[in-house]
Structures are given as C-alpha cells and as structure tokens.
N, C-alpha and C positions, 0 to 999 in steps of 0.2 A: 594408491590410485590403481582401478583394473587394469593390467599391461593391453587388454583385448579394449580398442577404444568402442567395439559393440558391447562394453559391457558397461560401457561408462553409461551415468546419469544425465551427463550432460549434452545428449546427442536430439534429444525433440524439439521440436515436435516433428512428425514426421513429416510426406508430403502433401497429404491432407489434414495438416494441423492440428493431427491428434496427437497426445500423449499417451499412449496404453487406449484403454476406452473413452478417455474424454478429451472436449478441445472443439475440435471440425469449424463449420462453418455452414451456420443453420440461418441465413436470411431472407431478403425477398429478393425476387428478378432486379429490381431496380437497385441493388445494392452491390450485386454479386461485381459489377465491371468496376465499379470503386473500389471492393473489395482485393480484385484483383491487380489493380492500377497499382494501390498503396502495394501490395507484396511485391510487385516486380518494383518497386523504387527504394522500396526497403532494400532488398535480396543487393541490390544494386551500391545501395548506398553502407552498407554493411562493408567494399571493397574499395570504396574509396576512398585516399587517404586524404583528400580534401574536406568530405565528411567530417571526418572525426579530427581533421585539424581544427573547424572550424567548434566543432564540440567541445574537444577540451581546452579551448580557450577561450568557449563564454564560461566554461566550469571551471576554470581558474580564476578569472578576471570578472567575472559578472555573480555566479554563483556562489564561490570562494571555498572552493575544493583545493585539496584533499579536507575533510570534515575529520578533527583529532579523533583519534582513537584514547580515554578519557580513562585511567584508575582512577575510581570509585573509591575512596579511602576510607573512608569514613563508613563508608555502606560495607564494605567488605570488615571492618574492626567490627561494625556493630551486629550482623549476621553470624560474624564467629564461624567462616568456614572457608567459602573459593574468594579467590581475587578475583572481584569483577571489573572489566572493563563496558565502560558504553562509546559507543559509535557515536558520535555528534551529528547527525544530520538534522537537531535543529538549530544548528547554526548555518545554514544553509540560509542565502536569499532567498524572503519569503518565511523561514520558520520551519519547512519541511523539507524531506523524502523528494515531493512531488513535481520541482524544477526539475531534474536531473531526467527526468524522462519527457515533460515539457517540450525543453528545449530540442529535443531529438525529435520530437512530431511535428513541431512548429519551423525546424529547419525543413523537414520534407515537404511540407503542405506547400512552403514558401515554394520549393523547387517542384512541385504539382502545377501552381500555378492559383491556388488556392486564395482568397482573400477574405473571408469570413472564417472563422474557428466559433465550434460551438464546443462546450462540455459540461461535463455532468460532474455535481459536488454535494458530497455530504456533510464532514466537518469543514469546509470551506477551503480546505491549503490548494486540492487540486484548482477550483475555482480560483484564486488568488494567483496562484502561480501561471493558469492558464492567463491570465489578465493582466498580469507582469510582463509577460515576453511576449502577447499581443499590442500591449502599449510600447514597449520596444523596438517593435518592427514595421508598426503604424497598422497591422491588422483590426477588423471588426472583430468585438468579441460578444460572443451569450453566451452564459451561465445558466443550465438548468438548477435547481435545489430547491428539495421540498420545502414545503411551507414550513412543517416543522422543523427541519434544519435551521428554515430562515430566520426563527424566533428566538429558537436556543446559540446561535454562532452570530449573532448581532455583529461585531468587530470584522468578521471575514466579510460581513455580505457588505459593509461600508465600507473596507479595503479596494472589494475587486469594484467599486461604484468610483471610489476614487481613482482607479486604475483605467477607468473608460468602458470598461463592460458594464451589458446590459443584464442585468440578473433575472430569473422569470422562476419566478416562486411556482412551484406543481402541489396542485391541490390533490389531484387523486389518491386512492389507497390511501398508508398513512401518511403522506408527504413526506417520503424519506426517500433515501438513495435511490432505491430500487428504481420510485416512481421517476423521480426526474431521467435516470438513464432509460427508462421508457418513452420518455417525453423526447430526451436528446434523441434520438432514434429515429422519433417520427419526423424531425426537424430533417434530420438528417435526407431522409427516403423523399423530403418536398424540396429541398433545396440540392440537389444534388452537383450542380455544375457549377459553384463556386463555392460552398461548402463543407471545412475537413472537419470530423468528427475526432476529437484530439479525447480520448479516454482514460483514464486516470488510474485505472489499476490493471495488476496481470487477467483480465475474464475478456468477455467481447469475442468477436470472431475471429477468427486467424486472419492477418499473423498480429494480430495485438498483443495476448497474452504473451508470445514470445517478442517482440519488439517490446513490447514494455518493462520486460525482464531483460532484456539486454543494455537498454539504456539504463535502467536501475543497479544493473550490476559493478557498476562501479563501487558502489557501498562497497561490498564484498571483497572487492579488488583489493579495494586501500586496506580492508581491517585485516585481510588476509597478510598484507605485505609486513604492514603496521602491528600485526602483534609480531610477525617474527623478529623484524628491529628491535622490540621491547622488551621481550621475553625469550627468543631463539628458535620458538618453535610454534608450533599454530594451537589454536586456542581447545578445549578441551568440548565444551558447550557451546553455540551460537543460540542462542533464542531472540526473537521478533514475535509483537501484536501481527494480527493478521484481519482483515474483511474480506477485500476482496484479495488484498495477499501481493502487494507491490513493495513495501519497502521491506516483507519478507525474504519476498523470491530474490530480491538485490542482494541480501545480505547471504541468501540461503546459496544463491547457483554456483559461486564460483569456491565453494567446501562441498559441493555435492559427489567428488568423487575422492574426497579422503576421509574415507571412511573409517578413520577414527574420530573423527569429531562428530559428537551426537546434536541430533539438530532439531532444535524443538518453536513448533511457532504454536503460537495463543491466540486464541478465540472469546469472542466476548459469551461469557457465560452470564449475562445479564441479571436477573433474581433468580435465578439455576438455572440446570440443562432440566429438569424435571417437570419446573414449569411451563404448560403450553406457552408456543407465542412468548416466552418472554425472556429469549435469548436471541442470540446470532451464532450460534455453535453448528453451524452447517456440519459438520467434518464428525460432530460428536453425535449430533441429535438430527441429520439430514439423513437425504437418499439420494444416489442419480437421476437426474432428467434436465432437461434445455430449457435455459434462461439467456437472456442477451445475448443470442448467435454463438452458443457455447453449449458443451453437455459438461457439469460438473458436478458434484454435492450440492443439494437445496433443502431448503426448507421449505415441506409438502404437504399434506393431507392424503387420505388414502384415496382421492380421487386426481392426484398429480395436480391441484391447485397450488399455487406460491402463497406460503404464510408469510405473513407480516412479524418480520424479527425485530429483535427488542435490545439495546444496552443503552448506557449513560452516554455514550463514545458514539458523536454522530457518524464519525469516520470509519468505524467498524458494525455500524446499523443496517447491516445487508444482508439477505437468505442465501448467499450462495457466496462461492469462492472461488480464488484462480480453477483452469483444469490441469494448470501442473502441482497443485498441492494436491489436488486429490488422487493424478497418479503415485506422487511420493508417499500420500497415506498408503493408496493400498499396497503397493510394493515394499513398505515398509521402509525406506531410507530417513523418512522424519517422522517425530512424533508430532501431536498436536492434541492439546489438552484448553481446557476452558477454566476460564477465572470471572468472577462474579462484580457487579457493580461495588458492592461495598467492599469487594479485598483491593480493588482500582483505587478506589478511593482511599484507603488506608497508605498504599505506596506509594500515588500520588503528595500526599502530605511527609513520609518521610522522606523522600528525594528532596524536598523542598527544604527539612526540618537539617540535612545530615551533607547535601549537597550543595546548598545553594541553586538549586536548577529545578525550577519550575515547569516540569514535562507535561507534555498534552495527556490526554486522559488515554488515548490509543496505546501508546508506549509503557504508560502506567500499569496496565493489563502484561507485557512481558514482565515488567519491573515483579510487580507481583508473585510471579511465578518462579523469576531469581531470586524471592525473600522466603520463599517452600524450600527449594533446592538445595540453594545455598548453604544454610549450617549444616546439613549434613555428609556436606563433601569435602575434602581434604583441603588444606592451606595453599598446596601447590597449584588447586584445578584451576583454570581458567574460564571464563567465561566472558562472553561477548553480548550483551544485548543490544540492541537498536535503540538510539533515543531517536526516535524518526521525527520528534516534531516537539515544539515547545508549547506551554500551556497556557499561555495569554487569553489566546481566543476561548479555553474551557471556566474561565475564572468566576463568570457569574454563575455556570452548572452546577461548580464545584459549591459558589458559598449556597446555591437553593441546596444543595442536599446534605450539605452540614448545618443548616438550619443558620449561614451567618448572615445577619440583616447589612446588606449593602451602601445604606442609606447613613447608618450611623460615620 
C-alpha cells in the first residue's frame, strides 16, 4: 500500500465528484438541490455510528452476510492451474450484489423524509431488491425496465409485482437499461418532493457512483479478510462482470491499494467487440462523453450519439460504465477485457456441470475469463471471482440459446 495516502487509489472522488477526468455532476436546475440534499446526508451519514449500526444488522439478519468466500474444487482440478475461490453473493437476500447497496439508499431516503422509491432495472435483481426493502418499510415502489428486459426476466418482473411495486415497461430505444434509467430520471425531475431516485449501479451523478461503491464495498471487505483466514495471505487476482460496474467496484475498492493483487473486471463482449452495436464493451470499444449525469466511457458514433449495446446478460446490456472504472482503466491499476455471449454461456453450464451452482449469466462472463487464465497460472495463485447473482432468473435465456425446448 502507498505509504503517501495522496498516492493511494482509494481517495475519490474529489470535491466535485470527479475521479481523474470523469464522474461530475451533469443535471438539470430542478435536480441540482436534491442532488445536493442526498450528498450532505450521505457525507453525514458515512459518520454515524447509528447508520451503520443499523446497516449491518439488516446485513446480518435480513440480508445474511458475511456471503462464504467459496473454493471452487472441482473448477480448479478441472482448469488444471490457480485455486479459485468465488465470493457468494448470490446467496444474498434476493439472489444478488444489489441489496447491499439497497438498503443503504432506502435507510437515507427513509431519514430524507422520502416516501416513494423509484428505480431503474435491467436484469431484474436491482428491481427486486429495490421492492424487497420497499415492502419492508411499507414505502411506494416503481420499477422502470425496458420492455425488452421485461420479456426476457419474466421471474424478476413477477417477483418485484409480488413484492408490491409497480413495474413500467419503457418502450423507447431498444427497451433496455439505458432506456428505462432515462425514464427513471424524468420521474425523477416531476416528482421531486417526495420522490428518491435509489440507482442500482456505481454511474449517475455524484455522490452516487461513490455511495454506491461504498455500500457495495462490503464484498471486498469480507473476501479481503476471508481469504487471509483461508489461505494467510491475500488473493493473487480478483476478477468481476461489470455493466455499469457495482458489484465490481465492491469487490475491486477495498484491494485498490495493494498493489500486488492484479485486478481484472469483464465486460460483455456480446457477438464481439468488432461487431457494430453488438456488444457492451464500453472500456474496449467506447470513448468519453456524458450519459446519466456522469462523464465516462460510452458507446458513441462519431457524431457523440449513444449506440444501442448488445449481450445475452440484461444486467450488463448498457453503453457505458461506472466513472471510477474508467479512471482505473486509464491510470492503469485494473484491467478490463471482454468475453463474448457464447464463451458466457459455455461457463455458465460448467459451473452448473462441476459446481452445483447455477450462476446468473452476469457473473458467468467473469467465470469465463477465470477458465482463459486459469490453466496457465501456478497451483499456488489465487484467485477471487464474484458470483454476484444466481441464475434462476437467466434459465429460459439460457434454454432459447441452447436450443433446449421448455415445454418437453
């Protein structure tokens, strides 16, 4: 770790909620005093120890953290190389990543004074998870998700309906993430005085991407502890799927300044990065410019228009990404590489074949990239990956693109 805590990683964003060149906070007038409500309650609530009393005892008791840090045995014999472990957080209330940050929005909103919760969902968990602890606390909930989310995640969208939210399918563009977070937005800017806008991954305007990394960082926390119990020492590789880059940056922030552990997060490289349009590899096949009240990597045209990105993975189906991954790319402290629908799908089925554990198509996309790496690293390396979500809700995706008939 840097001895000069100015040289440390883990000091952004700054005071205008940039990281390096990205991040800020690009909204409308009517946004800016909310924007800056939530930051002075955050900043607040970050030093309270009632706060975080009250945190880690829905994430003990409601959630059921700490999530096992998980040898892979079978995946590691059959790789023939590092000992891999995975992070469990889909054994998490709900199935994901996406509580754990939840609940940390929905305790401020509560102490805003807030009674409605809107959010925005692609593969359904955030959606779910937001509707879980708005049924909890007796809050009104709506779910933005595009339409085509809403066809392909059939199980989430009748989860969060049985949880009491209202879901509102977005037709625009292609009905996917993007759109609906455009949709939650405009909700947002009309409803504004009883209204919190609870956002689901590290992007959005400051301080989101960093409030959301901080409540997510608990992954990290545990695997950090959790492998030295196990092993003595800290892990060699951490790798995470990534979209917009939430249960990355959880897993990623608190290894960001020991800098021997190499840190790698995956992007949906959809039918390749080659192909126009038919990825989500912001980081690979993007450029900088402003999307949801943020400057990050996007996927553009040369006239700074947003293309319509593409994978299997509704959860990773978005042109852009956190603005703290794209400081880490450029500065170089993580890598970040793309993997392809059909290599998803392949380690989707042996985690299932070798583990027993049925992972979401999100996480399948790291898994993938630990089944590249893997046999050619020593017996001793260690490696972490994220299982950030289980794959229930992928299972009719998974049998249309194996061609298996459902009906039989």
């Amino acid at each position: 770790m840097p001895e000069d805590h100015l040289n440390s990683y883990m000091t952004g964003p700054d005071d205008q909620g940039r990281f390096g060149l990205f991040g800020g906070r690009f909204v409308s007038e009517t946004l800016m005093p909310l924007i800056l409500e939530l930051e002075e309650r955050y900043e607040f609530a970050k030093t309270d120890p009632g706060f975080w009393a009250e945190m880690h005892d829905l994430w003990t008791h409601y959630v059921g953290r700490p999530s096992p840090l998980y040898h892979a045995e079978r995946m590691t014999a059959h790789l023939g190389g590092a000992k891999i472990y995975m992070k469990r957080d889909e054994l998490n209330h709900t199935g994901a990543h996406k509580i754990n940050n939840v609940l940390g929005q929905i305790i401020l909103a509560r102490r805003m004074g807030k009674t409605r919760i809107i959010a925005e969902t692609g593969a359904g968990q955030h959606g779910v998870a937001t509707a879980t602890v708005c049924a909890k606390f007796g809050l009104t909930c709506v779910v933005y998700m595009g339409a085509h989310d809403v066809e392909r995640q059939a199980p989430n969208v009748f989860r969060m309906r049985l949880l009491g939210a209202t879901v509102i399918p977005v037709t625009s563009g292609r009905g996917t993430l993007k759109d609906a977070m455009n949709d939650a937005l405009r909700d947002w800017v009309t409803n504004v005085r009883d209204t919190f806008y609870c956002i689901g991954t590290v992007a959005g305007p400051h301080p989101y991407p960093a409030m959301v990394r901080d409540f997510q960082s608990i992954i990290g926390k545990e695997a950090r502890q959790q492998m030295q119990d196990r092993e003595g020492r800290l892990p060699d590789t951490i790798i995470a799927a990534i979209g917009g880059g939430s249960n990355a940056m959880g897993l990623f922030y608190p290894f960001l300044d020991d800098t021997s552990v190499r840190i790698i997060g995956v992007e949906a490289g959809g039918k390749g990065v080659d192909a126009r349009m038919e990825h989500c590899a912001s980081l690979t096949g993007g450029r900088p410019g402003v999307l949801h009240g943020n400057r990050t990597y996007l996927l553009q045209d040369e006239d700074g228009q947003i293309l319509e990105g593409y994978s299997i993975s509704a959860g990773l189906d978005y042109p852009g990404i956190g603005p703290e991954h794209s400081w880490l790319h450029d500065v170089g402290r993580a890598e970040y590489v793309s993997i392809t629908d059909a290599e998803a799908l392949e380690a989707f089925q042996l985690c299932c074949a070798l583990e027993g554990i049925i992972p979401a198509l999100e996480p399948s996309h790291a898994l993938a990239h630990v089944m590249k790496i893997a046999p050619g690293l020593p017996k001793d390396h260690l490696i972490i990956m994220n299982m950030c979500g289980r794959g229930d809700k992928d299972i009719f995706t998974v049998a249309k693109h194996l061609g298996f008939d459902m009906k039989i």
